[in-house]
C-alpha positions as CSV (number, residue, x, y, z in Angstrom):
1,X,39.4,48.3,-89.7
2,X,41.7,47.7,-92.7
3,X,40.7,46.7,-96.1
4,X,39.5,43.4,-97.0
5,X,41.7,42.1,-100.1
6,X,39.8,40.8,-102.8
7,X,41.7,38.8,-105.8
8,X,39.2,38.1,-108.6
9,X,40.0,34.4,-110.7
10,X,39.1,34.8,-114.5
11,X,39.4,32.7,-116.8
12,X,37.6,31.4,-120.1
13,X,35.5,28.3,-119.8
14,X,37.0,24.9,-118.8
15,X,40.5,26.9,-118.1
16,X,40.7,25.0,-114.3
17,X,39.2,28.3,-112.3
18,X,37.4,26.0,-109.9
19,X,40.8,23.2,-109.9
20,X,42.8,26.1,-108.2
21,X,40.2,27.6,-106.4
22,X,39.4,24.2,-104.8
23,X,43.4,24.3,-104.2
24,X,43.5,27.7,-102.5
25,X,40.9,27.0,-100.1
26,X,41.8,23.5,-99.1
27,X,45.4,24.2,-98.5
28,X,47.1,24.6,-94.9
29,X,47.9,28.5,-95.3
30,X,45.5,29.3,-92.3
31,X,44.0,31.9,-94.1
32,X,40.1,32.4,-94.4
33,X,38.8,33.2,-97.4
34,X,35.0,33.7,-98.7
35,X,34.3,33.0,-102.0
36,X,31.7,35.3,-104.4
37,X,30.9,32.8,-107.1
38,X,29.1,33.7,-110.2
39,X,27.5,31.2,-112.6
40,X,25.1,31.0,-115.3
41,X,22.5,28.3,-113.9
42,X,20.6,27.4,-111.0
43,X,22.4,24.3,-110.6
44,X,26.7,24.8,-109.7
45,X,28.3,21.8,-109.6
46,X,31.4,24.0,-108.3
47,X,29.1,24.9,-105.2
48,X,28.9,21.0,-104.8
49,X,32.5,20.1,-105.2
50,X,33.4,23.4,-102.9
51,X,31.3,22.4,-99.9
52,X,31.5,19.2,-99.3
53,X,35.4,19.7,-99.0
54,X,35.7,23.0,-97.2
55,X,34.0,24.7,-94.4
56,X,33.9,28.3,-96.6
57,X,31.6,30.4,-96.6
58,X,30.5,30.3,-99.8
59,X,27.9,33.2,-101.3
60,X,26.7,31.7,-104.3
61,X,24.4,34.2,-107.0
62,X,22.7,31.9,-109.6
63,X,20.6,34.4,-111.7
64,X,22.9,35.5,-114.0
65,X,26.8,37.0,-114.6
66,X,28.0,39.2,-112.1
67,X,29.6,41.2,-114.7
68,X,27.0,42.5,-116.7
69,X,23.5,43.2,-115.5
70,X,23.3,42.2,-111.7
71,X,26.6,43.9,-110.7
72,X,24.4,45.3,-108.5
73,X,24.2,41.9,-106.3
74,X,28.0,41.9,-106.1
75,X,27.8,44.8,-104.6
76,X,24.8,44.0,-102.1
77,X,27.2,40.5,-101.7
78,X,30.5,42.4,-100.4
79,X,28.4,44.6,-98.4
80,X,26.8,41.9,-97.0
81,X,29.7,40.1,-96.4
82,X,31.8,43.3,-95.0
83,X,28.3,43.7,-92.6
84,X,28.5,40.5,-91.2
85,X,32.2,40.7,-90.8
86,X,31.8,44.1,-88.4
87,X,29.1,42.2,-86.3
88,X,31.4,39.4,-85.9
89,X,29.0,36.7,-87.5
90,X,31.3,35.9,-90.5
91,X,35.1,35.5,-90.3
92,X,37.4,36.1,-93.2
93,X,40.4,37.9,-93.9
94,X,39.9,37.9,-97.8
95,X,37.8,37.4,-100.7
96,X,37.8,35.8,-103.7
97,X,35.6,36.6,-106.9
98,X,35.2,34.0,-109.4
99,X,33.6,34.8,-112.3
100,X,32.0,32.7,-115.0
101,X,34.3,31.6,-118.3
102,X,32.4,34.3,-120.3
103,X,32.8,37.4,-118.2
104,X,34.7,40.3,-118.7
105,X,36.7,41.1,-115.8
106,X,36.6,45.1,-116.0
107,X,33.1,45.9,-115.0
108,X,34.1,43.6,-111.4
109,X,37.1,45.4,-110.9
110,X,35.4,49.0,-111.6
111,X,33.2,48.1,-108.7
112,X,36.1,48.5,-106.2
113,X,36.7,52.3,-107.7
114,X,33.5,53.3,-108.3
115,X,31.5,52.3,-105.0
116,X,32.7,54.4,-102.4
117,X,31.0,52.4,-99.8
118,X,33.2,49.3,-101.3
119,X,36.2,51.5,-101.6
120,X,36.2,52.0,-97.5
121,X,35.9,48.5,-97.2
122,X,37.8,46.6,-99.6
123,X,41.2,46.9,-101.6
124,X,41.4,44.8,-104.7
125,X,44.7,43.1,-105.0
126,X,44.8,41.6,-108.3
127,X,43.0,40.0,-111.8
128,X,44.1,36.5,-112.2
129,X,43.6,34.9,-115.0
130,X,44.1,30.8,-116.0
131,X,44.6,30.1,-119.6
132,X,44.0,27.1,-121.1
133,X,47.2,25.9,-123.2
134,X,45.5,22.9,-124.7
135,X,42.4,25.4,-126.1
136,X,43.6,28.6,-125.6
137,X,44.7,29.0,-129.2
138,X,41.6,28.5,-130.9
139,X,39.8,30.3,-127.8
140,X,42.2,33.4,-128.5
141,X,41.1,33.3,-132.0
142,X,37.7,33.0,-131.5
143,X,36.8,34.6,-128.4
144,X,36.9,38.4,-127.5
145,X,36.3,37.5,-123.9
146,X,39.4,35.4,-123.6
147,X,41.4,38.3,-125.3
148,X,40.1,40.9,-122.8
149,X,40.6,38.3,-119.8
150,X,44.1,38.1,-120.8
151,X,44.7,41.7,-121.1
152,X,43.2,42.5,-117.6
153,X,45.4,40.2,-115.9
154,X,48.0,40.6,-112.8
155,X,49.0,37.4,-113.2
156,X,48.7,35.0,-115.8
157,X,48.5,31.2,-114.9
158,X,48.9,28.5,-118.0
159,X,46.9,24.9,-117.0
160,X,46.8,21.9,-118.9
161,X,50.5,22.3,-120.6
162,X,51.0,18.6,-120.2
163,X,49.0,18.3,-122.6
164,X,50.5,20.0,-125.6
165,X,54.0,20.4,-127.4
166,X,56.4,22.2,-125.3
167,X,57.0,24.4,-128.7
168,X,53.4,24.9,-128.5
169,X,53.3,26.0,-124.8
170,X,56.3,28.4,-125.8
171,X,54.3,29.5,-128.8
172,X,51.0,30.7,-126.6
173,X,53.3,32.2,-123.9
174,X,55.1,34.7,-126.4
175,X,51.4,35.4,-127.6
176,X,50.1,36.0,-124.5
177,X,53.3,38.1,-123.8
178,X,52.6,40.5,-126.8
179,X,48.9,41.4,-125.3
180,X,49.8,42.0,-122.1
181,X,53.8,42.2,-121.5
182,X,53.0,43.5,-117.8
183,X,51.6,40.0,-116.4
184,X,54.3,37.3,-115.3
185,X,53.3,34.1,-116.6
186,X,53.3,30.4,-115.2
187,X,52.4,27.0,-116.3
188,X,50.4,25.2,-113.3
189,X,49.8,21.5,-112.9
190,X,46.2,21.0,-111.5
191,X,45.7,24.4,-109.7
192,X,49.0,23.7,-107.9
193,X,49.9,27.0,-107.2
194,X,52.2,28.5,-104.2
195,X,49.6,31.4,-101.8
196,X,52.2,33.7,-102.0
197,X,51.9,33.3,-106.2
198,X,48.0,34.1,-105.6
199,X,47.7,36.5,-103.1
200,X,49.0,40.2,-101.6
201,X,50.2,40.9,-105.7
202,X,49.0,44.3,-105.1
203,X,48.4,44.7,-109.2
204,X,46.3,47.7,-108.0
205,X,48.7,49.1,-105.8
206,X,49.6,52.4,-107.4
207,X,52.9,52.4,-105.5
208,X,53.6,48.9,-106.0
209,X,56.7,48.1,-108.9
210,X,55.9,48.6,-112.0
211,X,55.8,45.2,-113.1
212,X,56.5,45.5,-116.8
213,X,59.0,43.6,-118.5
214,X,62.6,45.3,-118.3
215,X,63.2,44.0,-121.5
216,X,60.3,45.0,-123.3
217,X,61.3,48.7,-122.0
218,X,64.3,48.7,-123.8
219,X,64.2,51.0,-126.4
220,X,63.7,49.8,-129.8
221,X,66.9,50.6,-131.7
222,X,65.8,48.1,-134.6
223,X,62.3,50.2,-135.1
224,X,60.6,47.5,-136.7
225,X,56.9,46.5,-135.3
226,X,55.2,43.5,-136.4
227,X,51.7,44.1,-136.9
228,X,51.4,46.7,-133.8
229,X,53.6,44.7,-131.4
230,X,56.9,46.6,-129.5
231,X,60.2,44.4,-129.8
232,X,62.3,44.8,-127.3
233,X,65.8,45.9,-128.0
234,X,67.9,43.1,-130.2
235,X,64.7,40.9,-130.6
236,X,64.4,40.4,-133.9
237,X,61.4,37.8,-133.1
238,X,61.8,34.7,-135.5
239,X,59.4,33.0,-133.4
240,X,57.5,30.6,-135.5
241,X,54.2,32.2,-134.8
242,X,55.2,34.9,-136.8
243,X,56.8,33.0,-139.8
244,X,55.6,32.6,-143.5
245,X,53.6,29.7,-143.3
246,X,54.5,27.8,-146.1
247,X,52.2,26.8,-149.2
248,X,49.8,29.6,-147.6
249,X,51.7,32.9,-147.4
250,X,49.6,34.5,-144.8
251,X,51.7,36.1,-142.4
252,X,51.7,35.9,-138.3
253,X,48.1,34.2,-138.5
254,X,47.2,35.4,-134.8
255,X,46.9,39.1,-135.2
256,X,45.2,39.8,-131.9
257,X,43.2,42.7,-131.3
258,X,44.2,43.1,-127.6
259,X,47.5,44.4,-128.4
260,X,50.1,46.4,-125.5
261,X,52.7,49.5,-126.2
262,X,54.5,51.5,-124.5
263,X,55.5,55.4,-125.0
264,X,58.6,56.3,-123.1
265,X,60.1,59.9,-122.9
266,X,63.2,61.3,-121.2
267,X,61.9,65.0,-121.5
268,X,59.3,65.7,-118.8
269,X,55.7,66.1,-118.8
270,X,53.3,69.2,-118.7
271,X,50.4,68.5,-116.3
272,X,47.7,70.1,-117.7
273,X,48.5,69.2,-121.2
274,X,48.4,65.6,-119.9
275,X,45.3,65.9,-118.2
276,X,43.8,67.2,-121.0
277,X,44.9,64.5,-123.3
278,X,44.7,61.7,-121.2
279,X,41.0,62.8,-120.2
280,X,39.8,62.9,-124.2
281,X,41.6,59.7,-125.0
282,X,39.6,58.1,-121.8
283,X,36.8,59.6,-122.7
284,X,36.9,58.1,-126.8
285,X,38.8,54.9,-126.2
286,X,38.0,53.9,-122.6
287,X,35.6,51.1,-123.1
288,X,38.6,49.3,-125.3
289,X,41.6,50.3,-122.5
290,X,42.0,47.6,-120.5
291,X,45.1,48.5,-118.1
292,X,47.6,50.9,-118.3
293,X,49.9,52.0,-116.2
294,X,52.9,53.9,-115.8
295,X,55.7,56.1,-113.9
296,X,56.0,59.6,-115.2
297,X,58.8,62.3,-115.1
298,X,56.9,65.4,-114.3
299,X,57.5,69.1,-114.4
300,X,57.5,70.8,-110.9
301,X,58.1,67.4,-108.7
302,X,61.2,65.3,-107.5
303,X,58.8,62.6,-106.8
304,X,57.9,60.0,-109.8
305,X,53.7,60.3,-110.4
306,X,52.8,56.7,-110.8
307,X,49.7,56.3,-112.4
308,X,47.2,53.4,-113.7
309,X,44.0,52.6,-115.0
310,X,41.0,50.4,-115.8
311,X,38.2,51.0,-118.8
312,X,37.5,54.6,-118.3
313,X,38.6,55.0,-115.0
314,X,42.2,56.1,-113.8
315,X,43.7,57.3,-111.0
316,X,47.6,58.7,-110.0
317,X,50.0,59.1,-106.4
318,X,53.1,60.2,-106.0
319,X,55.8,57.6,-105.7
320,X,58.7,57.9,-104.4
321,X,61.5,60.7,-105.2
322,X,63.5,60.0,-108.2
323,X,67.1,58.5,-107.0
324,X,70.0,61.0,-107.3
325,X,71.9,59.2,-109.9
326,X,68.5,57.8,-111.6
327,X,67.2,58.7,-115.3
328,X,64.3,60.7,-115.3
329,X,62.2,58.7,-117.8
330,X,58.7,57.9,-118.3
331,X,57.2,54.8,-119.2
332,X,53.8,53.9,-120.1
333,X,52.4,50.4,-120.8
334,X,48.8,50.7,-122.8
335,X,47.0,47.4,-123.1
336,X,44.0,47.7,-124.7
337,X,41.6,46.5,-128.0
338,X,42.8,48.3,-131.1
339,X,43.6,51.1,-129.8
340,X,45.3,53.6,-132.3
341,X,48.6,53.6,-131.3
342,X,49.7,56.7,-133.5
343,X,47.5,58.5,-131.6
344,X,48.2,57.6,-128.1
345,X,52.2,58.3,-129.0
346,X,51.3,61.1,-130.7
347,X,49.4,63.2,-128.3
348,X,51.7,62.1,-125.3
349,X,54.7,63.6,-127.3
350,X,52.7,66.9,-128.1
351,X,52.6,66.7,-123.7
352,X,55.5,66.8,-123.0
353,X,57.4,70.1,-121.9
């Protein structure tokens, strides 16, 4: 039997989760999908809006967050599901975790790595997240939870942009793009959303493209950083966000702590000295690693390693061989929640051969 794909929809609270949800399984795409929704009280208006319109199976968990203390029912719930599925008395081809506004999206997607019994069953395909342009700045500001949900994402959806500035929309996308440069971005009008924008991303996919920004891989010639954020290559970044605000003389007033960098290295690397250092840094920082991710030149293979992780967890395959007339060069994206980025850059250099 092949994997069930399971895309989980985050998002902080009032960011239109349940608006494209509701799209996605009332749309002609043929597809059946089960839902795993989360909320925080016994009464979901979500499960009433859901049902009446759809005929979903919908497995609904009222007694609490499924990302802190009863990740053991999401569990039970996909197992469930997956045993139904085998005995032919549910029929789905996918699944679809939505989690509450305040979750944190790692401990949901460490359940597909950790669980073996999940593992055999399911294959999670990607962390989307909705942000919401009209509140997202003060929700950024205010709220670690919409800072991590942001820096987990696959894909990053942008609702209620009709409702603000266009300089403003442009403002919170090149925010959003300095915590996590690896998730393509899109303003949506009222969940409306293309399947093939939600689905089959295959963020997890090891061998997948490595999906961050060609321009912010450039390498920096100008060597200036702006409170911890790469420039790419002839990006001076004027943007107003990062201005003098006049009268007040604070500068770039949204230094978040979910930040992204990238080492890159044409020399390649050592294994074990990799290992070594990658397995201490996990070990110190991995609570505040959200994804990372990268393709790495090294010693004793033609093939690129490709590698990834999540929190404390990380895995690596070998890609394909590196093309004939193609640069050998590594590339790592780390998003994560101040992590000491002389320290990363540091150790990786001391790994190299």
């Amino acid at each position: 039997m092949s994997l069930i794909p399971v895309t989980i929809l985050t998002g902080f609270l009032g960011s239109g989760k349940t608006t494209l949800l509701k799209r996605i399984l009332t749309e002609a795409h043929g597809q059946k999908i089960a839902v795993i929704e989360n909320e925080f009280g016994e009464e979901n208006i979500d499960n009433e809006i859901l049902v009446n319109d759809t005929q979903e199976n919908i497995i609904q968990m009222n007694n609490g967050c499924i990302c802190c203390s009863i990740r053991e029912d999401l569990r039970e719930t996909l197992q469930l599901l997956a045993a139904k599925k085998r005995k032919g008395l549910l029929d789905f081809e996918r699944v679809v975790i939505e989690t509450t506004g305040l979750a944190d999206p790692g401990p949901v997607a460490q359940t597909f790595f950790m669980d073996e019994e999940i593992a055999e069953q399911y294959l999670l395909d990607s962390i989307l997240t909705l942000v919401d342009a009209k509140h997202a700045p003060t929700q950024l500001n205010d709220r670690q939870e919409a800072r991590r949900q942001v820096g987990f994402a696959d894909q990053i959806f942008i609702s209620k942009s009709d409702l603000v500035a266009a300089d403003e929309v442009q403002a919170l996308m090149h925010r959003l793009k300095h915590m996590n440069p690896r998730a393509p971005q899109k303003a949506v009008h009222f969940g409306d959303v293309a399947i093939s924008e939600v689905f089959d991303l295959r963020g997890f996919n090891l061998n997948a493209k490595l999906d961050i920004d060609p321009d912010f891989l450039k390498a920096e010639e100008h060597g200036h950083d702006h409170a911890g954020h790469d420039h790419a290559e002839g990006e001076h970044c004027d943007h107003p966000s990062h201005a003098h605000e006049a009268g007040h003389g604070h500068h770039h007033h949204h230094d978040d702590d979910v930040k992204s960098f990238v080492f890159r290295s044409e020399r390649a690397f050592d294994a074990a000295k990799l290992e070594d250092f990658l397995g201490a840094i996990v070990n110190i920082y991995g609570p505040r690693m959200l994804r990372y991710k990268g393709v790495l030149n090294m010693q004793g293979t033609e093939r690129k390693v490709i590698f990834q992780g999540v929190h404390q967890l990380m895995g690596s395959d070998l890609g394909p061989a590196w093309g004939p007339d193609e640069q050998k060069l590594s590339k790592m994206v780390f998003i994560g929640i101040d992590l000491p980025k002389d320290i990363f850059l540091q150790g990786l250099e001391q790994c190299l051969v």
